[in-house]
VOPAGU-2260 file (C-alpha; in pm, 1 decimal, decimal comma):
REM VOPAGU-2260
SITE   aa  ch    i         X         Y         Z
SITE  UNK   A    0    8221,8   13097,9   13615,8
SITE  UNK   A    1    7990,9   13039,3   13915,7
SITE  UNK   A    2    8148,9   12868,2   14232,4
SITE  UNK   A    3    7978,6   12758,6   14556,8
SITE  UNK   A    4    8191,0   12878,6   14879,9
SITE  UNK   A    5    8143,2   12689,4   15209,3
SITE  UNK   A    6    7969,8   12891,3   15437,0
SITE  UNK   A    7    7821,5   12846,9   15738,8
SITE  UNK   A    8    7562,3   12543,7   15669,3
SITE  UNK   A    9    7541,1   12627,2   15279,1
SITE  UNK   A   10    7700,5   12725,6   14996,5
SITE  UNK   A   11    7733,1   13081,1   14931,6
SITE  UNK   A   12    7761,7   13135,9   14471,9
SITE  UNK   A   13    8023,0   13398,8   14361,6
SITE  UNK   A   14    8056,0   13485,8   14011,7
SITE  UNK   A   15    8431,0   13499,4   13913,3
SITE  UNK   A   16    8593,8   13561,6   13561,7
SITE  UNK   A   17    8673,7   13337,5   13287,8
SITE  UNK   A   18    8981,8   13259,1   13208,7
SITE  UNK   A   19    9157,7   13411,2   13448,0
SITE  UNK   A   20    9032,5   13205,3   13754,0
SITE  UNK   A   21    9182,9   12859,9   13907,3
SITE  UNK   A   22    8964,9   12646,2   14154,3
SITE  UNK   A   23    9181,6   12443,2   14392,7
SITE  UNK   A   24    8946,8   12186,4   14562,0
SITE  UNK   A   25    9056,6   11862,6   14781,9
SITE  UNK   A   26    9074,4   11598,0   14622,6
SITE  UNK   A   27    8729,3   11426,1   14592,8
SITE  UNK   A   28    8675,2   11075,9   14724,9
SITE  UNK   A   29    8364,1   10912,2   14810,4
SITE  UNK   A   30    8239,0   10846,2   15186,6
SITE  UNK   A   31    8237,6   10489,5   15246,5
SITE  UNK   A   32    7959,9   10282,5   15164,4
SITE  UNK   A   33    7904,3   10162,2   15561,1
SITE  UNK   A   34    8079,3   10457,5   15766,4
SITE  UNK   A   35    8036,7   10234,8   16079,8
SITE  UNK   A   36    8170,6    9940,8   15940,2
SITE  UNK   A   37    8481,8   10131,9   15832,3
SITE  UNK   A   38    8502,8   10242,0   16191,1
SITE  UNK   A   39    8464,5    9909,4   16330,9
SITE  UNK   A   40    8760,4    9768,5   16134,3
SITE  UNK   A   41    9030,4   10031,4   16234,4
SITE  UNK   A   42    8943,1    9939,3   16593,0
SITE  UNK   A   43    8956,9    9576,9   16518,3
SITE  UNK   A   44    9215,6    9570,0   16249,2
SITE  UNK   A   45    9432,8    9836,2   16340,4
SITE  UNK   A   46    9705,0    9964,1   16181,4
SITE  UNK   A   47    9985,4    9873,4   16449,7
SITE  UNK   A   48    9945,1    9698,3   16804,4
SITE  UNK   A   49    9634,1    9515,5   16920,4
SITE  UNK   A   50    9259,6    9540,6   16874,4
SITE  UNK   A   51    9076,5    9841,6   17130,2
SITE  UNK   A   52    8905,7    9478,0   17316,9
SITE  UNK   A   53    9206,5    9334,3   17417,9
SITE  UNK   A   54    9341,2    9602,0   17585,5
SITE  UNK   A   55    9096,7    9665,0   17800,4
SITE  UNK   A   56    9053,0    9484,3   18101,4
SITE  UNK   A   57    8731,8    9466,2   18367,9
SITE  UNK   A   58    8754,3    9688,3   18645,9
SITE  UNK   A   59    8965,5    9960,7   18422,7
SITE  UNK   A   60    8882,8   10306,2   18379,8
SITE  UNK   A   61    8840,4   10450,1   18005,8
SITE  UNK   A   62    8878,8   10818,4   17892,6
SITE  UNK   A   63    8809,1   10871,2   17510,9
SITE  UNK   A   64    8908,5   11247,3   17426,1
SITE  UNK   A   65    8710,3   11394,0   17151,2
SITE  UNK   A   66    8765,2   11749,9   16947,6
SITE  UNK   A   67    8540,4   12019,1   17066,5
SITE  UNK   A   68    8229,2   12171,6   16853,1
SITE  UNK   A   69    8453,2   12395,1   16660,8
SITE  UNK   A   70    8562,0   12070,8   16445,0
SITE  UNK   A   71    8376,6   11872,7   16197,1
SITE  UNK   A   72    8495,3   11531,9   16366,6
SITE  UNK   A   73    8209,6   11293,4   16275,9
SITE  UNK   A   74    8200,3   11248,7   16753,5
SITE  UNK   A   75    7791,0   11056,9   16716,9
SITE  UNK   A   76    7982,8   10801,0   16445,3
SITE  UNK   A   77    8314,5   10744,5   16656,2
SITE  UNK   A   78    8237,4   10779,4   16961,1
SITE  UNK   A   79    7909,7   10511,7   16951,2
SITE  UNK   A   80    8169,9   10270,3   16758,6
SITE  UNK   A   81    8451,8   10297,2   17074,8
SITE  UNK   A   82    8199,8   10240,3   17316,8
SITE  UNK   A   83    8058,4    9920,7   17119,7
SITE  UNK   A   84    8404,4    9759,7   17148,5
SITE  UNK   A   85    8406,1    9850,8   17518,0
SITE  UNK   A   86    8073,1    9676,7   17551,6
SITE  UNK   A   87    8045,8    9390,9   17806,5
SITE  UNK   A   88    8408,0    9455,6   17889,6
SITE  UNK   A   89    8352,7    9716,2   18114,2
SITE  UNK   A   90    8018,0    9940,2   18230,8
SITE  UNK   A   91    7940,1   10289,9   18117,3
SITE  UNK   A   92    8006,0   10446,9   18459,6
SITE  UNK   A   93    8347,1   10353,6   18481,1
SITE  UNK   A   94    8372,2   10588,9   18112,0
SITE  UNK   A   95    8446,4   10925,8   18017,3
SITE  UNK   A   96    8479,1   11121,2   17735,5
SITE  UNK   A   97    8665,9   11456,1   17770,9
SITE  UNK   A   98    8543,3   11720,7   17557,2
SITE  UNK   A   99    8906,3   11853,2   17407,0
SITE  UNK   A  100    8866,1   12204,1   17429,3
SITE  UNK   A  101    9256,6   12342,2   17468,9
SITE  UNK   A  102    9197,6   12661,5   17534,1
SITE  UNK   A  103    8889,0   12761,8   17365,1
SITE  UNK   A  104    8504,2   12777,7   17586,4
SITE  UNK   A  105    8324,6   12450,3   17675,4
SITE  UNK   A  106    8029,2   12338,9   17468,2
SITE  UNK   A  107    7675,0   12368,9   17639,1
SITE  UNK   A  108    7458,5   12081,4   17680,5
SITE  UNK   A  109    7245,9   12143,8   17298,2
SITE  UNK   A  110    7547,0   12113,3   17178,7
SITE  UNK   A  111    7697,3   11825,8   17312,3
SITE  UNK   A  112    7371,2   11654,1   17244,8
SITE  UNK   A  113    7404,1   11780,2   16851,3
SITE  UNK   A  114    7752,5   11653,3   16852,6
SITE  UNK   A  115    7756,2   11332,9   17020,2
SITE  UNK   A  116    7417,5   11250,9   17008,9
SITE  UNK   A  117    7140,0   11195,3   17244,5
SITE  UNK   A  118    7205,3   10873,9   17338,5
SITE  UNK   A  119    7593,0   10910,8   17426,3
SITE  UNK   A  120    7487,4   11232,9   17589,5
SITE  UNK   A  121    7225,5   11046,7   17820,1
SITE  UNK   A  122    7389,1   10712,2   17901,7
SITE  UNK   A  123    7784,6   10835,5   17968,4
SITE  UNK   A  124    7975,6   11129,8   18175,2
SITE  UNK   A  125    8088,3   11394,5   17933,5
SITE  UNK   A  126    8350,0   11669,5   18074,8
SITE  UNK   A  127    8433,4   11994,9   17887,7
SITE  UNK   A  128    8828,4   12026,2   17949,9
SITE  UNK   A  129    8958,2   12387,5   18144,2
SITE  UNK   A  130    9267,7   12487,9   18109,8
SITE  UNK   A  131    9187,7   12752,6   18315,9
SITE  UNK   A  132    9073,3   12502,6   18634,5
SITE  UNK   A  133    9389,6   12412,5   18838,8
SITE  UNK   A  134    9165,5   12134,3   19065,5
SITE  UNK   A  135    9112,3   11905,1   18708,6
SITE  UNK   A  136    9486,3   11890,3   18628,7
SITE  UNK   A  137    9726,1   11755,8   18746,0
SITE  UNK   A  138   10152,4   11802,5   18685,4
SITE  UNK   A  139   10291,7   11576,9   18448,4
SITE  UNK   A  140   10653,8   11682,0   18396,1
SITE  UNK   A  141   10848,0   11898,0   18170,4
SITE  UNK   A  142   10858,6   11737,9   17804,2
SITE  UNK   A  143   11025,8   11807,1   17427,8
SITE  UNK   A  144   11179,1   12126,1   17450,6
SITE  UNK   A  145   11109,5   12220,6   17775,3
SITE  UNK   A  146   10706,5   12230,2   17779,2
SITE  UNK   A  147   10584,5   12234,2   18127,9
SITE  UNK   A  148   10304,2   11977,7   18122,8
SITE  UNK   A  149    9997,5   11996,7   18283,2
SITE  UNK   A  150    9701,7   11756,0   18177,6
SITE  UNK   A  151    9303,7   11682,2   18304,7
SITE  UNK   A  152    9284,2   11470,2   18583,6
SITE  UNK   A  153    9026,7   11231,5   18433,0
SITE  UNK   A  154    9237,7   11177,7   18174,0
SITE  UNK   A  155    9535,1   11077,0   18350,0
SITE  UNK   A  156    9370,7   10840,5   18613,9
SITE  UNK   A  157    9214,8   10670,5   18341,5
SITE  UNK   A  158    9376,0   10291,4   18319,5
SITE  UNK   A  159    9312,9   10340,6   17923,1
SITE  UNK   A  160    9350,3   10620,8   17719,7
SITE  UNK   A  161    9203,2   10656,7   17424,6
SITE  UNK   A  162    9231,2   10930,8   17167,9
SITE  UNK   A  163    8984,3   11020,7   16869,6
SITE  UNK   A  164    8980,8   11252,9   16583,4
SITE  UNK   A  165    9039,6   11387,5   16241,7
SITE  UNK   A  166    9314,8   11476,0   16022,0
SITE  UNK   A  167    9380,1   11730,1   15788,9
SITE  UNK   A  168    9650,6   11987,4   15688,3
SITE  UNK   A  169    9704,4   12263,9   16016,7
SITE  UNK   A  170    9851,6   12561,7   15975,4
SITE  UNK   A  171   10120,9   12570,6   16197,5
SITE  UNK   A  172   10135,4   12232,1   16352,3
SITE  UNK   A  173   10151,1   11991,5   16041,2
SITE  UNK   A  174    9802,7   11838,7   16071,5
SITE  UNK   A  175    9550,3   11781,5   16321,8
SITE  UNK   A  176    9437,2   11467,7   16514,5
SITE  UNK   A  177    9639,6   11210,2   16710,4
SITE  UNK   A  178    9859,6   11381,7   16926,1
SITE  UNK   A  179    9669,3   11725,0   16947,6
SITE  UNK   A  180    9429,7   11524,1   17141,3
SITE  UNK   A  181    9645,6   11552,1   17424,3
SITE  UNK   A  182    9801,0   11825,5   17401,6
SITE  UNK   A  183    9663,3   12111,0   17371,1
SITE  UNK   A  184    9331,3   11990,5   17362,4
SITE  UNK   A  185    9339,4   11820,1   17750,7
SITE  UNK   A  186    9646,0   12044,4   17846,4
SITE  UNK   A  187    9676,0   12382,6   18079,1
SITE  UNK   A  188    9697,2   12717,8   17987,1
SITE  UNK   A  189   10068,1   12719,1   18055,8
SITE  UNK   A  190   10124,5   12378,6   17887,6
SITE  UNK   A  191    9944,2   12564,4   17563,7
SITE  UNK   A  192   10076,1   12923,9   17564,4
SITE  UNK   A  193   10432,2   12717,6   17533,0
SITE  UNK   A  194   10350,0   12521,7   17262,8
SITE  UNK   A  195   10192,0   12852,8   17098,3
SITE  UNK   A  196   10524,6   13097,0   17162,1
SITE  UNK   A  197   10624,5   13335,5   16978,5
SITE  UNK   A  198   10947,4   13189,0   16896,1
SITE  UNK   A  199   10782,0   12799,8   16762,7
SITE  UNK   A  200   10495,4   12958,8   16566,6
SITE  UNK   A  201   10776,5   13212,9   16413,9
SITE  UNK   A  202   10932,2   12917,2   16294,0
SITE  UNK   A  203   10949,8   12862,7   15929,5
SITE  UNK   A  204   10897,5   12496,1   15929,1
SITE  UNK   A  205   10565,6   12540,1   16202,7
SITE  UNK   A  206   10340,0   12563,4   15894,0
SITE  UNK   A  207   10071,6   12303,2   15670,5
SITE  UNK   A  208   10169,8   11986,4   15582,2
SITE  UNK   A  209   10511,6   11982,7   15803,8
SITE  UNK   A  210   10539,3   11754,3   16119,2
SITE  UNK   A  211   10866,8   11615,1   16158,4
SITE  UNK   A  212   11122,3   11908,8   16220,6
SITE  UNK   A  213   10825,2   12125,5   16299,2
SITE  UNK   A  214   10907,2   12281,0   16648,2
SITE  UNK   A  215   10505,7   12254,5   16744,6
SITE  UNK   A  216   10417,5   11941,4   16615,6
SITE  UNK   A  217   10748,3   11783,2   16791,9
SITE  UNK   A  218   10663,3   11890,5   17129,1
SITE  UNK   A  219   10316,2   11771,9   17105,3
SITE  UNK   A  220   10447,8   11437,6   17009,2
SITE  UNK   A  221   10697,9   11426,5   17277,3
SITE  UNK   A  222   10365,7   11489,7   17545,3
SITE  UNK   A  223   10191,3   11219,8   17404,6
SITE  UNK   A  224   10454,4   10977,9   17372,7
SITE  UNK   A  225   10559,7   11073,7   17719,0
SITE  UNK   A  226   10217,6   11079,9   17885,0
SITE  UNK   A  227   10118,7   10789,8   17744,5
SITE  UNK   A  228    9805,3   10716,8   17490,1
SITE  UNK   A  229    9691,6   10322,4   17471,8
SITE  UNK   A  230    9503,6   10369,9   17147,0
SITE  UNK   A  231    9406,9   10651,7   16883,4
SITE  UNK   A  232    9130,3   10675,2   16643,8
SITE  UNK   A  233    9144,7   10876,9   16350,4
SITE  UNK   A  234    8935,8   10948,1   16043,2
SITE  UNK   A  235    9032,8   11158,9   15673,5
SITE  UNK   A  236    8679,6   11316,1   15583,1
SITE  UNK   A  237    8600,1   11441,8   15252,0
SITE  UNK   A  238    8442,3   11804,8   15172,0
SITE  UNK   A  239    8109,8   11672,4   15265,4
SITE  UNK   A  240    8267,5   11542,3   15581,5
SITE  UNK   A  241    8143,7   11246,4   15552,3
SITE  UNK   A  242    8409,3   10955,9   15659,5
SITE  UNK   A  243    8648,0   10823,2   15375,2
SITE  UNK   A  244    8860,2   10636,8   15564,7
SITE  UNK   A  245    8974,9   10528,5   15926,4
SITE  UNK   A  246    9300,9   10418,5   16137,6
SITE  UNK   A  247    9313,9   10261,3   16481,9
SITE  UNK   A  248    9576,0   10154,6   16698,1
SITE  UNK   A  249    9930,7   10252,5   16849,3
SITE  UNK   A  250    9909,0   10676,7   16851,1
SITE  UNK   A  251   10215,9   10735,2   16636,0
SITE  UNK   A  252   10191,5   10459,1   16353,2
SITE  UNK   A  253    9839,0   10510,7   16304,7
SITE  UNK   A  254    9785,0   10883,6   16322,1
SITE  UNK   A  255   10115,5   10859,2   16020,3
SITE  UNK   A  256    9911,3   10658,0   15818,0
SITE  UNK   A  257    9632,9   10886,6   15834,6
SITE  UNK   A  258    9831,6   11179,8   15746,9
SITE  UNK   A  259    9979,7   10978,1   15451,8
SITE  UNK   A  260    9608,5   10977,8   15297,6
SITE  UNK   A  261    9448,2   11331,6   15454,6
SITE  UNK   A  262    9799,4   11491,3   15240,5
SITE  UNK   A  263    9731,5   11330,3   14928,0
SITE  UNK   A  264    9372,4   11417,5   14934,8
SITE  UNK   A  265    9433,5   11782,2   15098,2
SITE  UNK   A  266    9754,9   11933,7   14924,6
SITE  UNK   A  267    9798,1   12068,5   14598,4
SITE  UNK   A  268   10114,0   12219,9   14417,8
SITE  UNK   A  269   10075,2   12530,4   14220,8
SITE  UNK   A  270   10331,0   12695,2   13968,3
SITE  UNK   A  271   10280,3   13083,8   14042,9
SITE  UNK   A  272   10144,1   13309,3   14275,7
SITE  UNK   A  273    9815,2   13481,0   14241,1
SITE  UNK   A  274    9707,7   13837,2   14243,5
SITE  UNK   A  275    9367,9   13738,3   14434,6
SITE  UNK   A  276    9303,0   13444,9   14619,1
SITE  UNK   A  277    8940,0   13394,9   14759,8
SITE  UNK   A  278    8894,2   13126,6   15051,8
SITE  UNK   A  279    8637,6   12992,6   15227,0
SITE  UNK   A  280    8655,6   12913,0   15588,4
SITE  UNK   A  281    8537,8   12502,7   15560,7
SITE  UNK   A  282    8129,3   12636,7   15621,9
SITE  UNK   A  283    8040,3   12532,6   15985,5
SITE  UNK   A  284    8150,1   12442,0   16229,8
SITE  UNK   A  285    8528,5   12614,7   16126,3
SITE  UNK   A  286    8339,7   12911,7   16023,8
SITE  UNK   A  287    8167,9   13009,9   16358,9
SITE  UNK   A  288    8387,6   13289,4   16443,1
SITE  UNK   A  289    8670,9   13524,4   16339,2
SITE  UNK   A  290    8965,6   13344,8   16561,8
SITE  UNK   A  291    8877,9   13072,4   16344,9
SITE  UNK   A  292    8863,3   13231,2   15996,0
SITE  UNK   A  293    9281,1   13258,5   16070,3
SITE  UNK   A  294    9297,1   12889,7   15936,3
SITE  UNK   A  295    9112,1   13014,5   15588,8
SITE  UNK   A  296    9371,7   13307,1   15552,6
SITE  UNK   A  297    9645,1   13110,8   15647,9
SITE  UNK   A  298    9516,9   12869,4   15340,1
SITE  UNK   A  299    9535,2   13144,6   15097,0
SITE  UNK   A  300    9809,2   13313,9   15215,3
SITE  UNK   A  301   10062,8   13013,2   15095,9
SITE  UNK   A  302    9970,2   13143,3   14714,6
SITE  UNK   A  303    9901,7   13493,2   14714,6
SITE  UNK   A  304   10156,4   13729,8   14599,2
SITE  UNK   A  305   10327,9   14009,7   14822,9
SITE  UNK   A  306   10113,0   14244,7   14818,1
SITE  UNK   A  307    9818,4   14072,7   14655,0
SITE  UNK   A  308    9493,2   14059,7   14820,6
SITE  UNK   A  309    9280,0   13725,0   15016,1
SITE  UNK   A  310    8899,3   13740,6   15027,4
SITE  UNK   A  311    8751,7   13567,2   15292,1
SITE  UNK   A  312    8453,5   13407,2   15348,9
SITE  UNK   A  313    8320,4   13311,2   15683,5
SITE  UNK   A  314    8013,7   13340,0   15838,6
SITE  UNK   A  315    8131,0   13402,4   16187,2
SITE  UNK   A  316    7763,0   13355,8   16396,6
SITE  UNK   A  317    7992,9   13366,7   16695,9
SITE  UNK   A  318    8174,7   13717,6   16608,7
SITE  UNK   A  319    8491,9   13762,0   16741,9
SITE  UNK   A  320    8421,8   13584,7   16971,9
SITE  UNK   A  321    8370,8   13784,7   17261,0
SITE  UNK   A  322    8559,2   13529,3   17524,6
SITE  UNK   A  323    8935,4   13565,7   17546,2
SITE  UNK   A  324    9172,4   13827,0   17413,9
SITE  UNK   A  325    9168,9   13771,9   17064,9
SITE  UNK   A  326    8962,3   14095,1   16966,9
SITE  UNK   A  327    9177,3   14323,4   17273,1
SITE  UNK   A  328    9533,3   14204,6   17061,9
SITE  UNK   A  329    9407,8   14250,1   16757,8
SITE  UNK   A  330    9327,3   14639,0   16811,6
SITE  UNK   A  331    9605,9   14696,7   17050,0
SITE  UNK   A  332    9811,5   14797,8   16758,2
SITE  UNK   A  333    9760,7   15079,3   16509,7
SITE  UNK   A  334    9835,3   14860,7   16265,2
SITE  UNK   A  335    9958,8   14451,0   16217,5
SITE  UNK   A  336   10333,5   14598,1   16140,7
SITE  UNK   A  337   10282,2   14749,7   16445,3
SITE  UNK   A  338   10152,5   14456,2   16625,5
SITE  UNK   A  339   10414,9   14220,1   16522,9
SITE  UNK   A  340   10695,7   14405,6   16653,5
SITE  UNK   A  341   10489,9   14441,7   16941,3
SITE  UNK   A  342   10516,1   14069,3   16965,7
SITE  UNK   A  343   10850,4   14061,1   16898,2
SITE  UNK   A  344   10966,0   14280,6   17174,5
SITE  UNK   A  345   10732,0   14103,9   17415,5
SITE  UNK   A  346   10930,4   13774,4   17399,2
SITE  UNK   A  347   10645,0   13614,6   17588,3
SITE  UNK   A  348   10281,2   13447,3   17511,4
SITE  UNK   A  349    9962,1   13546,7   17623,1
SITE  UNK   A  350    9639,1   13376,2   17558,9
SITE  UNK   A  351    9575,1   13439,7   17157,0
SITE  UNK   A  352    9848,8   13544,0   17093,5
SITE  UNK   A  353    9978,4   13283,8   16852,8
SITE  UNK   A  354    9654,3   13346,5   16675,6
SITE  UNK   A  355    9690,3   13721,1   16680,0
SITE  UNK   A  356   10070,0   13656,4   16602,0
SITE  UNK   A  357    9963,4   13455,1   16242,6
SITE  UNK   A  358    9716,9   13691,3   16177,8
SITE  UNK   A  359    9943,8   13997,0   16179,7
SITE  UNK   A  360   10178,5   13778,5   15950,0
SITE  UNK   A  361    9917,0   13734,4   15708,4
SITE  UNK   A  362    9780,9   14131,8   15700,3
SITE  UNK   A  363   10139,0   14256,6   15671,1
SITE  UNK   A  364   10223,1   14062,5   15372,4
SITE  UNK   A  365    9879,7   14096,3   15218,6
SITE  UNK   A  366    9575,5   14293,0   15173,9
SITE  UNK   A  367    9278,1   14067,5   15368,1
SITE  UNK   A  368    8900,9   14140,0   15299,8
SITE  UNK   A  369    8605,1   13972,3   15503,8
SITE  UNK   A  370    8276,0   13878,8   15379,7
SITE  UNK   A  371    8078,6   13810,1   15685,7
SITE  UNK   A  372    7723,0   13784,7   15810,1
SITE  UNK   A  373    7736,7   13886,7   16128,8
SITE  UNK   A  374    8051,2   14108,4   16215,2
SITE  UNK   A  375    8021,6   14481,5   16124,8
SITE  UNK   A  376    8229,6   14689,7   15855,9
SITE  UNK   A  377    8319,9   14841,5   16219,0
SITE  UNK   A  378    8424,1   14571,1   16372,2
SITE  UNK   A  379    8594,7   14462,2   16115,7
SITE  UNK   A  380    8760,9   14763,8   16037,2
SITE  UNK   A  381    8884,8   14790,8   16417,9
SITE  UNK   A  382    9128,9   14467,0   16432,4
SITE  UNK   A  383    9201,9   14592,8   16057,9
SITE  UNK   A  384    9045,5   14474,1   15868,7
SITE  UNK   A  385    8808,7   14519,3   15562,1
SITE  UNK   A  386    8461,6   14397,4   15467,2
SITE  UNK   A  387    8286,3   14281,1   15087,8
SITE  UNK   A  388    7969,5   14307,1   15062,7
SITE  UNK   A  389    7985,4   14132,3   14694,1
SITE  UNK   A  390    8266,6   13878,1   14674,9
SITE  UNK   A  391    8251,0   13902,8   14254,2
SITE  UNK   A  392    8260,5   14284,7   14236,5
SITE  UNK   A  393    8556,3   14306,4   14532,9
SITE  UNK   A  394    8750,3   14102,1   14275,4
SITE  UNK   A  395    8673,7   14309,6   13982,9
SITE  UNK   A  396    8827,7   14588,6   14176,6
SITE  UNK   A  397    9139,4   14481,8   14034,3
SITE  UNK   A  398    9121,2   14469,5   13679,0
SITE  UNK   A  399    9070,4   14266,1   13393,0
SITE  UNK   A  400    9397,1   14116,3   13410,6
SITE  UNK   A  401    9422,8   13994,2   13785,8
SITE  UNK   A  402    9508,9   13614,6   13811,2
SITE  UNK   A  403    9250,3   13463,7   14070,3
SITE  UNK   A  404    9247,8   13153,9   14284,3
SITE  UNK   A  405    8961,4   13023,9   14466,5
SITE  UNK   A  406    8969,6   12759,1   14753,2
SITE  UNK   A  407    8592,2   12679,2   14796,1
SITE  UNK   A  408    8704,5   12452,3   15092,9
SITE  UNK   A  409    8898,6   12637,4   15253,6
SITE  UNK   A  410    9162,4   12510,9   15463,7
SITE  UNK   A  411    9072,8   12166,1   15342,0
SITE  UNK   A  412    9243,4   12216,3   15050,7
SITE  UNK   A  413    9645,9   12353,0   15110,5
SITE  UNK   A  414    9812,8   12478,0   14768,5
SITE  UNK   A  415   10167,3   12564,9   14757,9
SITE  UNK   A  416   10384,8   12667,1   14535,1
SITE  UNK   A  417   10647,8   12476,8   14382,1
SITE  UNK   A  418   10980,0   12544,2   14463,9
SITE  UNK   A  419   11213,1   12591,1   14164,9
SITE  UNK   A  420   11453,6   12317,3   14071,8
């Protein structure tokens, strides 16, 4: 049978055997028929607490936080659709939208102007978040289990606060959107290399699907919540990211009811592990680098057996990258064993670690080939790892009795096994 992979901006077609192979997909629902409308309705009908207009006031300030390049969030749809509601209320100069980076690089101007669009781009103040830029944050406290909290400035002497993004499975902190649009994505270096220890990503219960209980997804709640966030705005998207549905209003009811629909569509049980399990990485923009790709493993990893092997496919334009430590970690070690206990002994986070510290997870338990466009066999084969030139004949390599999985979405589809009764 022929399947189509996301990959970068296409699909890349991999032969795979009859009989032997099971597709897991997300669920597939249609985009709505009037994407704006849809938006306009969560803002004015939202799902707890009152409309975005009537809590906004002339003379206020407004910061709308937005997810960074590196996520599909649908920012020249939303954004456009906030800023309506805010229209005649208050002026554009008294607006800003932070660019929620957490730790990762700000986007450049093309890129701002492909994500938000020309228009936003031209007519209101945009602001790449750095956690690395003491002067744009400010002290906020010590929240949940004892995160030291630093967040932007803008956002903080905003009068209204206004969250947007998408939600879908994460692989250690539940699911994305709502809260992680405080924290980490407008929170310090400190603030995030807490929330990414050693000891919460270790946890068992910091993995897809989980968020109550989960030691991650608790502390970003208890920032939010404690920081304070007026109004969210969240969208489910379907594999051709296109918007299926939308929830405004108070951060904790609606970004629930969100996750309620992005689980149905996103999570599928399976009955046994599989010898092979080939994932995409979502195509672009998840696929832009090798940090990223971690998401994709992570995917696969829930349904491979010990010992089996996950195929990867991501395009990774961006390499490694080359900014931050990521690639350093990774080869520190002769080997992920290695690295782990590394990690273990360390008792401490550095930047990309928690990243590194999955990663390792994932290549200890589990044999994990790249197919790639733009990293090198070598460079692969230095943060250990392996590279497939031909997806179909990597998984022939293990016989005509293998059991095979593929997730052509990647990490927008999360299988897991079923526990026995």
């Amino acid at each position: 049978m022929r399947v189509g992979l996301a990959y970068g901006t296409d699909r890349l077609k991999v032969d795979f055997p009859e009989g032997r192979t099971t597709v897991i997909a997300p669920q597939h629902r249609p985009a709505a028929v009037d994407e704006p409308a849809v938006l306009r309705q969560a803002l004015r009908q939202p799902v707890s607490g009152p409309p975005l207009r009537e809590l906004v006031r002339p003379g206020q300030r407004i910061a709308i936080s937005a997810c960074d390049g590196t996520r599909p969030q649908p920012r020249e749809l939303m954004i456009p659709a906030v800023l309506a509601e805010l229209d005649g209320i208050v002026p554009l100069d008294d607006v800003v939208v932070l660019v929620a980076t957490g730790t990762h690089r700000g986007n450049t101007e093309p890129e701002l102007r492909a994500m938000f669009g020309d228009e936003v781009v031209d007519r209101v103040r945009i602001v790449n978040h750095d956690a690395t830029d003491r002067e744009s944050l400010r002290w906020c406290g010590t929240f949940g289990a004892g995160v030291p909290v630093w967040l932007n400035r803008d956002w903080l002497d905003a009068d209204v606060r206004i969250t947007t993004g998408f939600v879908e499975p994460h692989f250690f902190a539940g699911f994305s959107g709502g809260p992680k649009l405080v924290a980490p994505g407008l929170a310090a270096l400190e603030t995030v290399l807490t929330l990414h220890d050693a000891a919460r990503i270790g946890d068992p219960r910091a993995t897809w699907g989980v968020i109550h209980g989960n030691p991650v997804h608790d502390d970003i709640r208890a920032i939010a919540a404690g920081t304070g966030v007026h109004f969210g705005l969240d969208v489910v998207l379907n594999r051709d990211q296109r918007i299926v549905s939308a929830f405004g209003g108070e951060l904790p009811t609606m970004h629930a009811a969100a996750v309620a629909v992005a689980r149905e569509v996103a999570m599928r049980p399976v009955e046994q592990p599989f010898d092979v399990v080939v994932t995409s990485n979502s195509g672009f923009p998840l696929d832009q680098n090798l940090y990223q790709s971690v998401k994709g493993m992570s995917a696969a990893y829930e349904v491979v057996r010990p010992g089996g092997t996950i195929i990867c496919a991501a395009q990774c334009r961006d390499g490694f990258p080359d900014h931050g430590s990521y690639r350093q970690l990774l080869a520190a070690a002769p080997s992920p064993e290695a690295l782990l206990a590394q990690i273990g002994r360390r008792g401490q986070t550095v930047p990309d670690q928690w990243q590194v510290q999955i990663q390792a997870r994932i290549q200890a338990g589990a044999r994990v080939v790249m197919h790639t466009s733009y990293l090198s066999d070598e460079e692969l084969a230095e943060v250990h790892l392996e590279q497939a030139a031909d997806i179909s004949e990597c998984v022939a390599q293990h016989g005509p009795h293998a059991t095979v999985c593929v997730l052509p979405e990647g990490p927008q589809t999360i299988p897991y096994l079923i526990q026995p009764a």
